[in-house]
N, C-alpha and C positions, 0 to 999 in steps of 0.2 A: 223287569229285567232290562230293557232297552233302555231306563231313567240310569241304573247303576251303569249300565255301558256307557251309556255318554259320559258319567261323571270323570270314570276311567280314561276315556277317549281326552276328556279335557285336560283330564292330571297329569297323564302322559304326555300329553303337549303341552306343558306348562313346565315339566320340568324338561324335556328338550329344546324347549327356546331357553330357561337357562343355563342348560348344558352350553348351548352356543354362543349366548352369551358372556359366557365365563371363560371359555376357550378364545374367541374374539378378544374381547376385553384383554386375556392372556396376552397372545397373541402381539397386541397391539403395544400394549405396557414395554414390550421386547424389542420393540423395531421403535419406540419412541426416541427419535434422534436425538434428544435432547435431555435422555435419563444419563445423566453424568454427575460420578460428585464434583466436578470443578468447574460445575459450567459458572460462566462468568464470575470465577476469583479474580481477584487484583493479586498486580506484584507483594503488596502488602498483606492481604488476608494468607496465603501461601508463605511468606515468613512469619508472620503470626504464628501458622500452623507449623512448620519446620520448631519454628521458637517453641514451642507447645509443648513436642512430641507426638499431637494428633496425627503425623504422616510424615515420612521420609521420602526426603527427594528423588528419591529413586519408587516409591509409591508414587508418587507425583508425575517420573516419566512413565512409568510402564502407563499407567490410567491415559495420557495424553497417545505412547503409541498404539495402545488398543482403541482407542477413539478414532484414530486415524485410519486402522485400519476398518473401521465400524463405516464409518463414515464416509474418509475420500475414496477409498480402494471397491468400496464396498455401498450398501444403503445408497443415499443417492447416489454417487460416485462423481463427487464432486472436484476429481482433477486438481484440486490445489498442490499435491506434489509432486514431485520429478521423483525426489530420489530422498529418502530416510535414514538417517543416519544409521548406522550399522551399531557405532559404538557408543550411543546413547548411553546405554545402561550400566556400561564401565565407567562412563564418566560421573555420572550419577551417584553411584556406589562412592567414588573418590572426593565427592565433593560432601555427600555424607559421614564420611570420615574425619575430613576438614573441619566439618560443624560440632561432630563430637570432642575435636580437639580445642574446642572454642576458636576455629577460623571462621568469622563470616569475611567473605570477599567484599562484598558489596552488597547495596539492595537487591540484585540481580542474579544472586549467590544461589544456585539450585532452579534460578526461572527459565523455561521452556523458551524456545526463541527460533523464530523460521528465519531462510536467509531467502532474497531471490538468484534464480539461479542462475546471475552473472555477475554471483558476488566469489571469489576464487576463495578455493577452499582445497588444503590438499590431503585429505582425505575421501573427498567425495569428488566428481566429476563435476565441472562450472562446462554448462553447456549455452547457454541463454538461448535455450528450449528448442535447437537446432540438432538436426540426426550428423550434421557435418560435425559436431565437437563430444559425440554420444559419451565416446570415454577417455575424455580428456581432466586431464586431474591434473592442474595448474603444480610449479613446484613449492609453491608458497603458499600460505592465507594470507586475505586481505588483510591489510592494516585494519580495519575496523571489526573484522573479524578477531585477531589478538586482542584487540579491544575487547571486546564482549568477554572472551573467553579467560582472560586477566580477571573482569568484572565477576567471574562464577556463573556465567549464562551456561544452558546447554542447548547446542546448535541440533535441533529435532532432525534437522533437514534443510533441502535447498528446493522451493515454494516454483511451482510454474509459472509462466510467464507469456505474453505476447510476444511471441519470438522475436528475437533480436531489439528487447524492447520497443514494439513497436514500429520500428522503423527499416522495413524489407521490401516491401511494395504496397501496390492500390487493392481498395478493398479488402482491407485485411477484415478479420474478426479479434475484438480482443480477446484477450486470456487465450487463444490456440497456440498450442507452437506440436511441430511435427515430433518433436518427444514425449510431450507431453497430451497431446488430446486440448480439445478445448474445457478449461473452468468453465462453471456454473457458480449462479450467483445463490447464493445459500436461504433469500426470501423465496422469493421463483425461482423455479428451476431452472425455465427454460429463457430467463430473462440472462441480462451479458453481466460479467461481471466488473466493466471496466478495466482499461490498462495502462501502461501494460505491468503492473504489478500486481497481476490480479488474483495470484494463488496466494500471494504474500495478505494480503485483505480478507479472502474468504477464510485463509485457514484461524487469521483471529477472529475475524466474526463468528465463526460453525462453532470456534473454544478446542479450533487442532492446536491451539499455541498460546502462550499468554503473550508473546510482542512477537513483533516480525518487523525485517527491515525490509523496504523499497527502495527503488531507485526511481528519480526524475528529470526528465531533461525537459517534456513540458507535458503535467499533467499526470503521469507515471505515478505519483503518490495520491495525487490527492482525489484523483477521479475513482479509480477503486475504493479506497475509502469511502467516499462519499456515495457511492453505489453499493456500500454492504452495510453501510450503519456503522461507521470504525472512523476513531479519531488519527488524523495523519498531519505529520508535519515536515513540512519542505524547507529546508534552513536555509538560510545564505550559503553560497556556493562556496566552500573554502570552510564552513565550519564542520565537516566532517570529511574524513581523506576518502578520493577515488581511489587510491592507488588499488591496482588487484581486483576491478570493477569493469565488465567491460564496457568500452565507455561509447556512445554516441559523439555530446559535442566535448569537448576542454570548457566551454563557456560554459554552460548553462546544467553539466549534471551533477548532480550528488544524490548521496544517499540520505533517508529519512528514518525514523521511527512511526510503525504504524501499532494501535494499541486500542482496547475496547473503552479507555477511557483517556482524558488528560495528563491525566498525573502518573501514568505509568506511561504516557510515551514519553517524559519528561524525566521520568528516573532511565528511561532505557537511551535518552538522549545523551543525561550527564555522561552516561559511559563511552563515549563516540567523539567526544570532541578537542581530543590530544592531536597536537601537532605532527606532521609526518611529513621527514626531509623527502620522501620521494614526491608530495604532491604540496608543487609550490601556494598553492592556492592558499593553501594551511599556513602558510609561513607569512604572511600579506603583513603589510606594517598595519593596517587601519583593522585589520581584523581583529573583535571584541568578541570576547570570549569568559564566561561566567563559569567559575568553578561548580556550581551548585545551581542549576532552574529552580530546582522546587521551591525557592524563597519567594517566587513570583506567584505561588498559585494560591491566589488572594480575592477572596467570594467578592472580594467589593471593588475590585480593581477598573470596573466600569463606570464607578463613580467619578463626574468631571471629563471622563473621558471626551472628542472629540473625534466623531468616527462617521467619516464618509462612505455613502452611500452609493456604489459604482449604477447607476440604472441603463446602462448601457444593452441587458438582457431583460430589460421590464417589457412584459407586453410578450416574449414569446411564448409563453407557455402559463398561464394563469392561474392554475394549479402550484406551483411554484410562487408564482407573485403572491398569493394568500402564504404561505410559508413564512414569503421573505416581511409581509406587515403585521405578522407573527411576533417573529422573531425582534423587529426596529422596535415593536410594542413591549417587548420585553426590555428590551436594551436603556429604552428612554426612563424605563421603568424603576432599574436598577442605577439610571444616575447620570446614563450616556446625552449628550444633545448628537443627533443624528443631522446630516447634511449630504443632501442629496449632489451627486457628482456627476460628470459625463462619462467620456472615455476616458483611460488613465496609461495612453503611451500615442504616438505617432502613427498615420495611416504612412504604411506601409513597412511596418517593424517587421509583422510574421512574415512576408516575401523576405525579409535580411535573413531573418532567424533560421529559415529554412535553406538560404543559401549555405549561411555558417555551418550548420550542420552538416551540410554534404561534405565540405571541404575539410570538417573536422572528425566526422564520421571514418571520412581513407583513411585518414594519417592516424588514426588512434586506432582502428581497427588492423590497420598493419603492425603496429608497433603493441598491439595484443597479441597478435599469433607468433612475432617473434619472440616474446619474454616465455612463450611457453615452450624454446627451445626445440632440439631437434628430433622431439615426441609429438610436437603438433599435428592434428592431425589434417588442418587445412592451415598452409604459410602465407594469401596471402589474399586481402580479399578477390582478387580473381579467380584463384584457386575456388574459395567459395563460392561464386556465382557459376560457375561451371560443375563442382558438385550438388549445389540445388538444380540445375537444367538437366541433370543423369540420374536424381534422386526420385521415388515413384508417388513420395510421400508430399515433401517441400514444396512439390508444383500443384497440389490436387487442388487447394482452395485460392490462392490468388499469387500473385509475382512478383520479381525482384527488382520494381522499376529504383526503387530509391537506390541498392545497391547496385545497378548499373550505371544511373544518375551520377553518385560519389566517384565511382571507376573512373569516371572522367574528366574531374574536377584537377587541377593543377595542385601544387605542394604550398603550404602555408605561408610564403612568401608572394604569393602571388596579388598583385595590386586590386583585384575584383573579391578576393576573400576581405583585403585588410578593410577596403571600403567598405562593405558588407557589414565586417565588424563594428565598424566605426560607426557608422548608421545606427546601426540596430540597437548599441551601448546610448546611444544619445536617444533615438523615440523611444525607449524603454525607461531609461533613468532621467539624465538631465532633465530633457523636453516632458517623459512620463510620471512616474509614483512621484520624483523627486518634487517636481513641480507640482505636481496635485496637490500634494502634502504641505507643501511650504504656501499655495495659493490661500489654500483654505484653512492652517494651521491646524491641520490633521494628527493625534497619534495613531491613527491603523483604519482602512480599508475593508468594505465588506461588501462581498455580493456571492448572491447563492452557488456553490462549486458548481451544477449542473440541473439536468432535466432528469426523471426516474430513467432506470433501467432501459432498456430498449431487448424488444429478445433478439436472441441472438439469430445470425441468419448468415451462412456461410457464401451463399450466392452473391449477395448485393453487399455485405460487408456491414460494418456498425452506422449505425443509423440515431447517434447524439441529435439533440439539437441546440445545444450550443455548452460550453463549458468557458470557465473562468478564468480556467490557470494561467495563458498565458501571458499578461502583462509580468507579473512576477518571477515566471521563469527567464524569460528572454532577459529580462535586469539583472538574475540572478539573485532575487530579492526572498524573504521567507515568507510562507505562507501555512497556514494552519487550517484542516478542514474538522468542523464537530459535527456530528450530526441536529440535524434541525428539526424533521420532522417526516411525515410521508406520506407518499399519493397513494391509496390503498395502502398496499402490502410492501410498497417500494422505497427505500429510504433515501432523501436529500439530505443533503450537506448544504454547510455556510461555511466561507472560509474569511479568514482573517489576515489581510497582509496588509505592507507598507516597506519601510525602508529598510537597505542592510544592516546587518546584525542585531532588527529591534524583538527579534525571539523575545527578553524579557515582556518588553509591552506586548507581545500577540500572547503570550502566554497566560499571563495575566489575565486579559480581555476573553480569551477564548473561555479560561477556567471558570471564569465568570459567568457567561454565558451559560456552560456546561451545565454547571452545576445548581442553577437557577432553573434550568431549562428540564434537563435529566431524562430526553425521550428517547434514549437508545431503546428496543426490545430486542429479545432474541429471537433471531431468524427461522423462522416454521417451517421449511423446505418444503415450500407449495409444488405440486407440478407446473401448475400455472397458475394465473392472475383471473380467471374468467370466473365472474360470479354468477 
């Protein structure tokens, strides 16, 4: 009797361990953040399927806003949006309709698309992640906004952000703004997700979006990027319109395409680069400008190339430097002769550059609050710096030194801005990229965007140890980041730059790379990195 008892005793507990098993395993199968049918489609696999009849665009959004809510709102709670589009699903439905009538718009026709939120939009609130602009609802859209939405895009939403892109005071954290919470980076959790475009980055990398646009004045695209595993491209300044953006400098910002691979930030680029009388930039005599990218994205385009090696961040972070004789190994591989370079602009550019911006920070921030009329809900950046000092929220992680800085900067005429500029145009271009390039008979520039993630830490603020971006942006030059490879769990970026309007050759060169290379994965949403 005690031999059949036991047997019983073990059967019993054989099948309660896989009672729990099963239930677990359930369980688990349910919260897997990454059971989605659309994780990592392309622009193209998605027309494919439209083309097919396998799923309607409006299948297509409802899957992306239940993901979002799965995912940002919810599961990790990853912060990447402010605000969701309302009317998603009606446009959706109309643009189904279009397809049935044999309308395709574009490649873009039915594609999911986040904005960041200080791109104006007038249906949603453009706040750039400030509780001073909570429900301000610009009266227009951006020009590049019409853009997309010509193209057949559907704006998901307006993506979180490093408040006031980045640039409000010391020790910021990126990805936080007071309406939004801070982003998480979708490998680690608890790691940063870079800025300050950084809801715009994570919501491509998690698959909240198939593209999403950034903005950069310096860094802004390609740093996120490069810190979620996502292909981002920073144009020459003038090939896409500010207008309806809220802007930091006149020099140095535009808007980019960020995307999980090349070729579809590349179709989401063709759509964005139409001329617009309000922003002269776009109108430039020397601005070149290519009806079509995708003819550039050519596996072999590395062949013969000549591409210098910035080693100016060699030696800090070695972990990194195995990446970057990775990557040269591949390159020389594919056809490239590589040539090692120094620095690639003037000691003392970013002191100019940071000048410029304050001075063009005022003037463009006031001449924002006035186009949004006499619904604004702060007219003038003073008004703001005085509603962040009475706000409970705006002051709790760090301060408004930049915006008091700018307060007090003189008007655009002033002989210490134009100087400023003038400097900073000459060790960026002439004396910087220009000369590097023509020294060493260069077609494009490379050195790793950054160092991994850093976690995040509200007290002492973001803790990089160095990034790339800015000889490029201060010139106003293009740059392109792809993913390279990663420290553990954490993904680096390389980025690709050189002279204005050479997008063709970065494109090219990057695609090559890419597509030789091909080590994006999708993002596990670790708690943490500690093994």
């Amino acid at each position: 009797m005690k031999r059949i008892y036991s047997y019983r005793l073990v059967y019993v507990t054989i099948i309660c361990v896989l009672i729990v098993f099963i239930i677990v395993n359930n369980n688990s199968n349910n919260k897997d953040p990454n059971d989605f049918r659309f994780l990592e489609y392309t622009v193209s696999e998605l027309q494919e399927g439209f083309d097919n009849g396998d799923f309607s665009i409006t299948d297509v959004t409802k899957a992306y806003l239940k993901r979002i809510a799965k995912i940002d709102a919810a599961g990790p709670e990853l912060h990447a949006f402010i605000t969701v589009n309302p009317n998603a699903i009606f446009i959706a439905k109309r643009l189904d309709d279009e397809l049935m009538n044999g309308n395709k718009r574009s490649p873009l026709h039915g594609i999911p698309v986040v904005l960041k939120d200080n791109i104006d939009t007038d249906d949603m609130p453009t706040t750039a992640g400030s509780r001073a602009l909570e429900n301000s609802i610009p009266p227009e859209d951006a020009f590049l906004v019409k853009q997309l939405e010509k193209a057949g895009a559907i704006i998901l939403g307006k993506a979180n952000l490093s408040e006031w892109a980045n640039f409000r005071g010391e020790l910021s954290s990126s990805g936080w703004s007071g309406l939004g919470g801070q982003t998480k980076n979708p490998y680690v959790l608890d790691r940063n997700p870079c800025g300050s475009s950084s809801g715009s980055a994570v919501a491509v990398s998690a698959n909240l979006c198939v593209l999403a646009i950034g903005t950069e004045t310096n860094g802004s695209i390609v740093c996120p990027s490069h810190a979620n595993g996502i292909v981002g491209i920073k144009p020459t300044v003038g090939l896409i319109s500010r207008s309806g953006i809220i802007p930091i400098s006149w020099t140095q910002d535009t808007a980019g395409p960020m995307a999980r691979s090349v070729e579809d930030a590349v179709l989401c680029l063709n759509a964005l680069t139409a001329e617009d009388p309000e922003d002269t930039k776009t109108l430039q005599e020397n601005r070149v400008v290519h009806q079509d990218y995708t003819v550039f994205l050519d596996k072999n385009a590395l062949a013969g190339k000549r591409i210098g090696y910035q080693t100016s961040y060699k030696g800090i972070n070695y972990k990194v430097d195995k990446l970057m004789e990775t990557a040269i190994a591949e390159m020389k591989r594919l056809g490239a002769e590589i040539i090692e370079i120094g620095a690639v602009r003037e000691d003392g550019t970013g002191d100019r550059s940071f000048q410029v911006m304050l001075y063009e920070y005022k003037d463009g921030l006031n001449k924002y609050f006035a186009s949004l009329g006499t619904q604004a809900p702060v007219r003038s950046l003073e008004e703001l710096i005085e509603f962040n000092k009475n706000d409970p929220v705006e002051m709790e992680f760090y301060d408004q030194r930049y915006l008091e800085m700018a307060l007090e900067k003189e008007d655009l005429n002033s002989e210490a801005y134009l100087n400023a500029l003038l400097k900073m145009i000459m060790g960026s271009r002439e004396n910087g990229i220009d000369f590097a390039m023509d020294k060493y008979d260069l077609d494009a520039i490379i050195a790793p965007t950054g160092t991994p993630a850093w976690k995040t830490d509200h007290i002492n603020g973001d803790a990089f140890q160095f990034g790339s971006s800015s000889p490029a942006a201060q010139a106003g030059y293009p740059n392109i980041t792809v993913p390279m490879g990663y420290v553990d769990e954490l993904p680096v970026g390389i980025s690709f730059f050189g002279r204005a309007w050479s997008e063709d050759v970065l494109i090219g060169i990057a695609y090559a790379y890419e597509q030789a290379t091909k080590v994006r994965r999708v993002p596990a949403f670790l708690l943490n990195d500690i093994k």
